[in-house]
C-alpha positions in Angstrom: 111.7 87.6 73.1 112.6 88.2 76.9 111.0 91.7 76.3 107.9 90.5 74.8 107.3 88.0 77.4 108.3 90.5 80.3 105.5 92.6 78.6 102.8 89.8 78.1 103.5 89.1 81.8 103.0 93.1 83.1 99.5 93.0 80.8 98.3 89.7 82.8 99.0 91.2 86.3 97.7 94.3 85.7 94.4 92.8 84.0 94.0 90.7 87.1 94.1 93.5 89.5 92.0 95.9 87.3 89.4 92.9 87.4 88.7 93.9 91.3 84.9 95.3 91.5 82.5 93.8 93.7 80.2 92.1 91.2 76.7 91.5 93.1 74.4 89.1 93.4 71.6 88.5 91.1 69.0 91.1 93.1 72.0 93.0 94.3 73.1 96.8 92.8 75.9 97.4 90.8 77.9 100.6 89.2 75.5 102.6 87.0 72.4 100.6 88.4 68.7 102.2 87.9 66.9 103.7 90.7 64.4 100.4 90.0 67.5 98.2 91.0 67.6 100.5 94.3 64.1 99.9 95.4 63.1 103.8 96.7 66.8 104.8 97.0 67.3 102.6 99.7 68.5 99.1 97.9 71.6 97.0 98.4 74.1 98.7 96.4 77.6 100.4 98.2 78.6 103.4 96.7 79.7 105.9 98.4 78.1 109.4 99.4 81.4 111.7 99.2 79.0 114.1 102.0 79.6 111.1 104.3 82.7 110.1 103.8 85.7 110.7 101.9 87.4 107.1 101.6 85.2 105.2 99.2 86.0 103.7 95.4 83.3 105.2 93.5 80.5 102.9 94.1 76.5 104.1 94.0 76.7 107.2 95.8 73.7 106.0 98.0 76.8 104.3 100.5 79.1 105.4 103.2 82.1 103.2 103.8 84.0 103.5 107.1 87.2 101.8 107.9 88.4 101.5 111.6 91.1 99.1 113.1 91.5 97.5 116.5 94.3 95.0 118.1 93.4 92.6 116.2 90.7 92.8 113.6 89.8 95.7 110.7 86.3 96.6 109.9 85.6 97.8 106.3 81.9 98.4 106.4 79.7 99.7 103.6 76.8 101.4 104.9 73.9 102.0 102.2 70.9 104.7 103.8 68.7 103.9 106.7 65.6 104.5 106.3 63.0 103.5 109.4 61.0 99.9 108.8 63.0 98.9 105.5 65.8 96.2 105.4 69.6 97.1 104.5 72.2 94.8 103.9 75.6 96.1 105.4 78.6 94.6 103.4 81.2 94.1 106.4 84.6 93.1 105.6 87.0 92.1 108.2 90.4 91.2 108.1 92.6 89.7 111.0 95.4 91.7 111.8 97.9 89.2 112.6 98.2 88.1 108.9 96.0 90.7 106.9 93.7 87.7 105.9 90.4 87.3 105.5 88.1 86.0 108.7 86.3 83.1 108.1 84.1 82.9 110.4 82.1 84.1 113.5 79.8 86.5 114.8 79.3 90.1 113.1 76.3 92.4 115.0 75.6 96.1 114.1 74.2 97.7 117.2 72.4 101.4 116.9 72.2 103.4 120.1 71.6 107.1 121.5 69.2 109.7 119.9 66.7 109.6 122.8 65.8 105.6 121.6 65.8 102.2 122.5 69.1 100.5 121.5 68.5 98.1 118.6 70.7 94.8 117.5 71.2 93.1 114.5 73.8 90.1 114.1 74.3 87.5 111.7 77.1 84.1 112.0 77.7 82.8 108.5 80.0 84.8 106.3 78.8 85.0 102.8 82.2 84.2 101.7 85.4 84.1 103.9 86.1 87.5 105.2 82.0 89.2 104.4 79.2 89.4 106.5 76.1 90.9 105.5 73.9 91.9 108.0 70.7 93.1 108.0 69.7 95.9 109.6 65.8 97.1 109.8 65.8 100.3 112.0 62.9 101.4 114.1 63.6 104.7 115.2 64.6 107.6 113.4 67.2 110.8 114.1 70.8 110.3 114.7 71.7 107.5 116.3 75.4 105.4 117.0 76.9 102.8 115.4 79.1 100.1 116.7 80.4 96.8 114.9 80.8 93.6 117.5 83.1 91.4 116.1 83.5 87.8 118.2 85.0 84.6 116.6 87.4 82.5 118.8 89.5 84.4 121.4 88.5 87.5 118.9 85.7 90.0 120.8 86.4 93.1 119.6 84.1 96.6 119.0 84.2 98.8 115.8 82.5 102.4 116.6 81.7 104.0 113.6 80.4 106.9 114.6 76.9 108.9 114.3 74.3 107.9 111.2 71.4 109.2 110.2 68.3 106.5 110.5 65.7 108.1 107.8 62.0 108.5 108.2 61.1 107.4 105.2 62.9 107.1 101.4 62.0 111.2 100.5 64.0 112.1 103.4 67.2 109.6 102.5 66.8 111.4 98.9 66.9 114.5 99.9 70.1 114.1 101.8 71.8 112.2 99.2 70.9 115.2 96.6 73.4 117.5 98.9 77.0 116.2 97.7 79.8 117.0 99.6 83.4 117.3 100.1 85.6 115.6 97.3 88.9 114.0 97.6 92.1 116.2 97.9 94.5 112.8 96.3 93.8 110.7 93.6 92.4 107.4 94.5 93.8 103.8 93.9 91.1 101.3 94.5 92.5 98.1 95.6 89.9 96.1 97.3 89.7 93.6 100.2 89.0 90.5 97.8 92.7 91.6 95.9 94.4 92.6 99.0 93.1 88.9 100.7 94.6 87.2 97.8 98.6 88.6 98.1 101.0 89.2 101.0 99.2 92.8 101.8 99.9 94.8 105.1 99.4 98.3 106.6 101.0 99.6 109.4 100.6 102.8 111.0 102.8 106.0 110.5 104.0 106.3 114.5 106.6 108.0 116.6 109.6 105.5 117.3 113.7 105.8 118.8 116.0 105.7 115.5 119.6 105.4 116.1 122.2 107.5 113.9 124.5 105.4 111.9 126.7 104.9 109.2 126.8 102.7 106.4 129.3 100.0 105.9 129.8 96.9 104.4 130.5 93.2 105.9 131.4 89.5 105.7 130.0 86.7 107.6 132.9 84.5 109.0 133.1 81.3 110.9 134.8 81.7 114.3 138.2 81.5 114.9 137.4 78.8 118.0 134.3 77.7 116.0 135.7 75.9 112.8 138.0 72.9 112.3 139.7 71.7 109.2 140.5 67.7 109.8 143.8 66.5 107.8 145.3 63.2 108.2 148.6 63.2 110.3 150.3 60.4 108.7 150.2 58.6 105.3 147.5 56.2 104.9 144.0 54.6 103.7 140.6 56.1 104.8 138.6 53.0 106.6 135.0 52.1 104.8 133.5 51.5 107.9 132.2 53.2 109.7 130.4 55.1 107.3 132.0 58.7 105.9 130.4 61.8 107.1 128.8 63.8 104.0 128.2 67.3 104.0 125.6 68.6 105.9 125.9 66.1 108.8 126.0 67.2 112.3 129.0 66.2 114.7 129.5 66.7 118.0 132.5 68.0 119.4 135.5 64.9 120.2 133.3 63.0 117.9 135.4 60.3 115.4 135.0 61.6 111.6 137.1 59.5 110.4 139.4 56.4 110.9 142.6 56.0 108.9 144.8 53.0 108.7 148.4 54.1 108.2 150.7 53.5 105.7 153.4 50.7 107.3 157.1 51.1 107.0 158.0 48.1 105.2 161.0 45.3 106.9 163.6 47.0 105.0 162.9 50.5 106.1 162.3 49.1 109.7 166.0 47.7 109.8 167.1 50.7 108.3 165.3 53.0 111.2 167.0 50.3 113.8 170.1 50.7 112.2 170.1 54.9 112.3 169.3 54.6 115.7 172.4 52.1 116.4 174.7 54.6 114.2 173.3 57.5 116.2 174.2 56.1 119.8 177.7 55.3 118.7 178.3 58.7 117.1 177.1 60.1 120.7 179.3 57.8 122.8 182.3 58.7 120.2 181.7 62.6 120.5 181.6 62.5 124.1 184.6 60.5 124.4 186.5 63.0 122.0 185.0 66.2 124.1 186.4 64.5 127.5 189.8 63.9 125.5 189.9 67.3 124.5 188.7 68.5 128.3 191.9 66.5 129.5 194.4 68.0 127.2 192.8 71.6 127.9 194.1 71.3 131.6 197.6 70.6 130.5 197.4 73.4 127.5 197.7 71.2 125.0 194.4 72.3 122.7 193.0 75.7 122.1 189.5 76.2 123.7 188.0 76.7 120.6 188.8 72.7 120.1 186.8 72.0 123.0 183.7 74.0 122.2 183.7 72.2 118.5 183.5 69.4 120.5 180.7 70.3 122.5 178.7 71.3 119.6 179.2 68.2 117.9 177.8 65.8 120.8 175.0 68.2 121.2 174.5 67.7 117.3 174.4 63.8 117.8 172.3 63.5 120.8 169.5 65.3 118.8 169.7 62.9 116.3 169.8 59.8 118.5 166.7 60.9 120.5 164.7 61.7 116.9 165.7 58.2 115.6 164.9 56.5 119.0 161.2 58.1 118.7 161.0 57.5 114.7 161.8 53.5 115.8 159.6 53.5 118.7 156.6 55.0 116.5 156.7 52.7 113.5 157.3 49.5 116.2 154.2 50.6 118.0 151.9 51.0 114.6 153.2 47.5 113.4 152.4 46.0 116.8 149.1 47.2 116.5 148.2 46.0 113.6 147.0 42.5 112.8 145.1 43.3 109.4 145.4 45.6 106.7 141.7 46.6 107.0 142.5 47.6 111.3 141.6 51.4 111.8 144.3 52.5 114.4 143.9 56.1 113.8 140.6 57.9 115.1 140.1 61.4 113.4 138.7 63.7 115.9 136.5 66.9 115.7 138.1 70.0 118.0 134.4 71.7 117.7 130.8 70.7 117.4 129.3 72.1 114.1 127.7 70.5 110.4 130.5 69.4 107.7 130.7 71.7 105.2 133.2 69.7 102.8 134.6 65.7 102.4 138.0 66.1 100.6 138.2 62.3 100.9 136.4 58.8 100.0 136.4 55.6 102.1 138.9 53.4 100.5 141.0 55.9 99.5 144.8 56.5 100.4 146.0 59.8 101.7 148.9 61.3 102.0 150.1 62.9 105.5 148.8 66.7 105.6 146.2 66.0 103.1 142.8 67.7 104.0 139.8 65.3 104.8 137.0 67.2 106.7 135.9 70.6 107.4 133.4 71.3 110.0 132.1 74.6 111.2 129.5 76.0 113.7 127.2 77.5 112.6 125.2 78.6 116.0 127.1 81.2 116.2 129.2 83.2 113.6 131.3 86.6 113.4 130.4 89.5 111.2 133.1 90.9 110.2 132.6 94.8 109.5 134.9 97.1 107.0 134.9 100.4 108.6 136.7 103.2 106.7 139.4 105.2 108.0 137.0 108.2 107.8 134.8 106.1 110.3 137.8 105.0 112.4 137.0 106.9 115.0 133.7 105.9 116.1 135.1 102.1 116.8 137.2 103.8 120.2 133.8 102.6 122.0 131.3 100.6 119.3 127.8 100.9 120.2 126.9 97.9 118.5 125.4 97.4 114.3 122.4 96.3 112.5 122.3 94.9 108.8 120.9 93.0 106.4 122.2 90.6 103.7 121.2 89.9 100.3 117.6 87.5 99.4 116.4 88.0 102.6 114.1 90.6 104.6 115.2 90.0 108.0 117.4 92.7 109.9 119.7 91.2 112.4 120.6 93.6 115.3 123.5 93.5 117.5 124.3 95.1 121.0 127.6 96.4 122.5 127.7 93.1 124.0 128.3 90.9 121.3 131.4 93.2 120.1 134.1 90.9 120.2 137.6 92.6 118.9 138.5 96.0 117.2 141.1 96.2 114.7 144.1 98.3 115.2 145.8 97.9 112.0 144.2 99.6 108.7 144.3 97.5 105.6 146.2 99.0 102.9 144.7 97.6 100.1 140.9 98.5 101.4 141.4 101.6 103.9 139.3 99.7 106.5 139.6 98.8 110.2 137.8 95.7 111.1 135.0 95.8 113.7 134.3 92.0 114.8 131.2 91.5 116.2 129.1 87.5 117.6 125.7 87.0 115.3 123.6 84.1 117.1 122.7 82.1 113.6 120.5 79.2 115.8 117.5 79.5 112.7 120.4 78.9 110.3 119.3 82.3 108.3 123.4 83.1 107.7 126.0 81.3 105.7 129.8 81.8 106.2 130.9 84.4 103.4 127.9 86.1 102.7 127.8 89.9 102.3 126.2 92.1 104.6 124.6 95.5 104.2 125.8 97.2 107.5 124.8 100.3 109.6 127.3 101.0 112.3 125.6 102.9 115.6 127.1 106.2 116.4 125.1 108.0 118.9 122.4 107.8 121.1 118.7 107.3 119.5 116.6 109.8 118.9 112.7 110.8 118.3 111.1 110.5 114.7 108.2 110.0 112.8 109.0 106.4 110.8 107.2 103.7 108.8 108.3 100.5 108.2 111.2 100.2 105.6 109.5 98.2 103.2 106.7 101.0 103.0 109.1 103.0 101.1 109.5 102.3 97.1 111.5 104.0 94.4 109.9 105.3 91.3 111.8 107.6 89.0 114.1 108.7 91.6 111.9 109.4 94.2 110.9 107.9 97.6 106.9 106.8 97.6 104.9 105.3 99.6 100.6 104.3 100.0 98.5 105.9 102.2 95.0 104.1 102.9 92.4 106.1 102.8 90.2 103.5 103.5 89.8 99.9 103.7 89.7 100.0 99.8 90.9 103.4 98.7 94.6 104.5 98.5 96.7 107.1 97.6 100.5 108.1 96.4 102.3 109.9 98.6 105.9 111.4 97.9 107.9 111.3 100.9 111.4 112.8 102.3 113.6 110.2 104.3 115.6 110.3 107.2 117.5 108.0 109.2 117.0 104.9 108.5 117.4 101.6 111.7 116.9 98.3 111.0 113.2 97.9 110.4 111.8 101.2 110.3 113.0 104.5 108.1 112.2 108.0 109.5 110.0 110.0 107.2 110.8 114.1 107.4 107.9 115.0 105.0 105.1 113.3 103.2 102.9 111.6 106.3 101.4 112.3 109.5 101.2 110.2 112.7 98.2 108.6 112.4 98.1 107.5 109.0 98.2 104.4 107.5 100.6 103.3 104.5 101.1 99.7 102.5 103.8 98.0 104.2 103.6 95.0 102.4 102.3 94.5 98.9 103.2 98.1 97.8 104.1 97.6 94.3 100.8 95.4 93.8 99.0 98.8 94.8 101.3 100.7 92.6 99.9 98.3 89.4 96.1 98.8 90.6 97.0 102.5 89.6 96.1 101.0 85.8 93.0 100.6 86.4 92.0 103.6 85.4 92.7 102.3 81.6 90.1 99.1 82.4 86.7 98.9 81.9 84.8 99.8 85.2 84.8 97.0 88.3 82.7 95.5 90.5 82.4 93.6 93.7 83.2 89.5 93.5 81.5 88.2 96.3 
């Protein structure tokens, strides 16, 4: 049953994503349209010509798509011919960079420059949906001319060059150069278009030169401080007050704060004569044995006792001072709770936190009798914690001067990275049972993204970083045993790459073979590109605007 439903699910997701074309408007071209739904060759459809450009998704042939990124916008413009005194609609798609989301509004103008003409504007500031602008451009000079995209909405003002076009004389001309064809892919294209990418978590980031530090792996436990955790236990025997209130767990205290207020457990009159009594029998027993030592002393001098006689002696009015000082105190203590209590319900005792930190357990309920030693609160800080790393003895050697870790822990994305600085103490005894040294190093927890005991994926630094061509970690996925990532070749157009890793720090991984600097690849929303490979066995697609 789990099987069927895991495939039922797959089947869904990857009919969704193969349902990605640009459907048009009603007046607007589609895949496989007639020349009559073109006009003269000229009409609103975007295919790509494969002469112009090589990053399209199989559209009418009559289009050239470019794709071209700045700080903080990406341009994904469909381009149909331009032929002089006849309207073309540009399909414009721009995406902010900050979160790879559709912009929603502002102010998209194509401008057409050079070829010995007049510059010529056109500009339009209603999207047709969030993320599309359609243009219109009516050109009135013909020959090669330049292209630019201005892009301004908000603190956005940014310009897209696209390059050289051809403005056409008229529609025989446009044909003709259509009819020439041109060079054809050298990777198999994934089409994954802007509407699909808009709707997911979907990023590219570009393959660049960055400093990766060597490492080693290890593995690691977060800990609480020793100076940063506090178990509270109740000294004597007694009952937990119900007011004030009880902490619960997850509660905040500050450090000297009261947790708790316990009204001890009273030695009753019997046991209080009996202390007073102990302490009566344990003076006399003192005054006795020092009387016997100075006897002893006395008949010493005149030879009458061995020495040994006298140091017995000795001994045994040390022995009895002891215990008439410990039942003087154990009198004193019980007199002073009893005096200081004038109800049952008086909390004498005030349970203080050592440290400032949340509660993390209640061994205890208000009301409730304790008994001395007995466990009642435990509080620990969570600002800042220790990672505890397990090197192996085949590693030992590199923790003579640590250079400091990164890592990672399970359920969550974020790489924490830690300096020299924030080493705190080097083992120097190897565990028997593991074969490890520990390596103790400070984590500042303030956003809380840690718990005490998780496990942590480590990398221990080892020498000093180095040059290399990297992408972002999360680029790379694993398919059959090998390393893959997704190259855009377009706004729209994708393709598989097989890649060789290196080094791997923190965020990035260093790629040996597979990419160029330059290049793009999916760093995040890969495996949603990886399913759009399917589409292939769907019927054909079109654009939903």
């Amino acid at each position: 049953m789990n099987r069927f439903r895991g495939l039922l699910a797959w089947m869904v997701v990857v009919t969704l994503l193969g349902c990605h074309g640009h459907d048009h408007e009603p007046g607007h071209s589609g895949h496989g349209n007639s020349e009559e739904d073109h006009g003269e060759g000229h009409g609103e459809g975007h295919g790509e010509d494969p002469a112009q450009s090589t990053h399209g998704h199989g559209h009418a042939e009559s289009s050239t798509a470019y794709t071209t990124y700045q700080e903080r916008t990406e341009l994904f413009v469909e381009v149909p011919p331009l032929i002089v005194g006849d309207p073309a609609e540009l399909w414009a798609h721009v995406t902010r960079m900050d979160d790879f989301k559709p912009l929603s509004e502002g102010l998209v103008s194509v401008e057409l420059s050079g070829g010995g003409s007049v510059s010529e504007r056109f500009e339009i500031d209603v999207a047709a949906i969030p993320g599309i602008f359609k243009p219109v451009v009516r050109p009135q000079h013909a020959g090669k001319r330049s292209a630019r995209v201005q892009i301004v909405s908000g603190e956005i003002r940014e310009v897209h060059v696209l390059g050289e076009v051809e403005v056409f004389a008229d529609a025989a001309a446009a044909a003709s150069e259509a009819g020439k064809g041109g060079q054809e892919l050298q990777e198999k294209e994934i089409v994954f278009t802007k509407e699909q990418q808009w709707r997911i978590d979907f990023a590219t980031s570009p393959v660049a030169t960055r400093k990766i530090r060597p490492s080693f792996e290890a593995y690691g436990t977060i800990r609480a401080r020793p100076d940063g955790e506090a178990l509270i236990t109740s000294p004597v025997a007694g009952r937990l007050a119900a007011s004030p209130a009880m902490l619960r767990m997850g509660d905040e205290v500050e450090r000297d704060q009261v947790v708790a207020m316990l009204t001890p457990r009273l030695e009753d009159a019997a046991n209080l004569a009996g202390l007073e009594h102990a302490v009566e029998a344990s003076r006399l027993a003192k005054n006795q044995a020092a009387r016997e030592l100075k006897r002893l002393r006395g008949l010493l001098d005149l030879g009458g006792v061995p020495r040994r006689r006298v140091q017995d002696a000795q001994y045994e009015l040390n022995q009895a001072s002891t215990q008439a000082k410990l039942a003087t105190q154990r009198l004193k203590q019980t007199q002073s709770l009893q005096a200081a209590s004038t109800t049952e319900n008086d909390a004498l005792l005030r349970l203080r936190t050592p440290v400032s930190g949340t509660v993390v357990s209640v061994h205890a309920v208000p009301g409730g009798f304790v008994e001395a030693g007995s466990d009642l609160i435990h509080v620990v800080d969570f600002e800042r914690l220790w990672l505890e790393v397990h090197v192996t003895e085949t590693h030992a050697r590199y923790l003579e001067n640590p250079q400091g870790v990164w890592f990672g822990v399970s359920g969550s994305d974020e790489v924490f990275d830690l300096g020299a600085e924030q080493v705190m103490a080097v083992g120097g005894v190897l565990d028997a049972r593991t074969r490890t040294v520990p390596l103790f190093m400070e984590v500042d927890n303030a956003r809380r993204l840690l718990r005490v005991g998780m496990f942590a994926d480590v990398h221990v630094l080892t020498d000093a970083p180095r040059s290399a061509i990297t992408v972002p970690a999360s680029a790379v996925i694993h398919e059959g045993g090998l390393s893959v990532v997704y190259v855009a070749l377009g706004g729209e157009s994708f393709a598989r790459r097989t890649v060789r890793v290196g080094q791997r720090d923190g965020a990035y991984v260093e790629i040996v073979e597979g990419v160029s600097l330059g290049e793009r690849v999916v760093s995040v929303g890969p495996y949603a590109v990886r399913l759009a490979t399917s589409k292939s066995q769907l019927p054909e697609h079109g654009h939903h605007h």
